[in-house]
N, C-alpha and C positions, 0 to 999 in steps of 0.2 A: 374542308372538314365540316360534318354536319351534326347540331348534337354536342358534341364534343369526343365524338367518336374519332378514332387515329384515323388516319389515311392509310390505304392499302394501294402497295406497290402496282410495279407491271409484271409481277411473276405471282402478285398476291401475298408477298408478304407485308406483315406491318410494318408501315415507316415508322423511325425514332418520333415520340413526344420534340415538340419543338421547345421543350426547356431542357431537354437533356437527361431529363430522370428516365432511366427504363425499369421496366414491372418490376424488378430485384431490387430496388435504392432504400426500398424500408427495411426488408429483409437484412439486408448488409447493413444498414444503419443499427439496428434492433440487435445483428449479432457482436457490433461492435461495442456499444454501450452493458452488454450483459459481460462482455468481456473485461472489460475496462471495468465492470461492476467488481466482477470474481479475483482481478489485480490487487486491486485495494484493499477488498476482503479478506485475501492472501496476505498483502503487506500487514494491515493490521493485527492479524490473529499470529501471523508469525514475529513482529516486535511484542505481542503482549507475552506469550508463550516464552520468549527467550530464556534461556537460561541465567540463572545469576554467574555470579563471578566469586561469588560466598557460597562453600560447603556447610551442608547445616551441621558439620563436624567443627566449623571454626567457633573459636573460643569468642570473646568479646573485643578480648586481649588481638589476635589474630585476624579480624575483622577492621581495626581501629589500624594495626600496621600495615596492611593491607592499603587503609584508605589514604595514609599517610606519604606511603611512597607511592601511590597514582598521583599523587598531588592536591588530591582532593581539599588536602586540613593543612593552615599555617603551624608551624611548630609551635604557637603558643597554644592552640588550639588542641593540637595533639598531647602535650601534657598536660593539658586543663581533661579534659577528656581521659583520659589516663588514671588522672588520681582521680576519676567521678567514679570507674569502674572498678576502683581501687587494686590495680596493678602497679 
């Protein structure tokens, strides 16, 4: 190799780079990282987006019993909370 020029075969075509990279390795590198950009992208804009779990038809009252039996709130919590929103 002279230069740093590849070596060319006995039919004339180019030999492989002796590290293994061939002329495609950035391309395919490049389209994976833009990929793996656009995933994330996706994941984040879709947890931000989600929907709630509360209709903006729920009461305060309806909201609070809600959160009570997910588990969210200890029962002292829950009536403390209760008589705040004076139900």
């Amino acid at each position: 190799m002279v230069n740093g020029a590849s070596e060319v075969g006995p039919i004339g075509a180019r030999m492989p780079r002796p590290d293994g990279l061939g002329p495609h390795h950035l391309m395919i590198v490049q389209i994976v990282i833009v990929a793996a950009a656009l995933v994330i992208l996706w994941w984040m804009l879709r947890s931000h987006y989600k929907k709630s779990s509360f209709n903006k038809s729920d009461t305060p009252l309806d909201i609070l019993n809600k959160r009570y039996a997910a588990g969210e709130l200890t029962k002292e919590e829950y009536e403390r909370l209760k008589k705040d929103i004076g139900a």
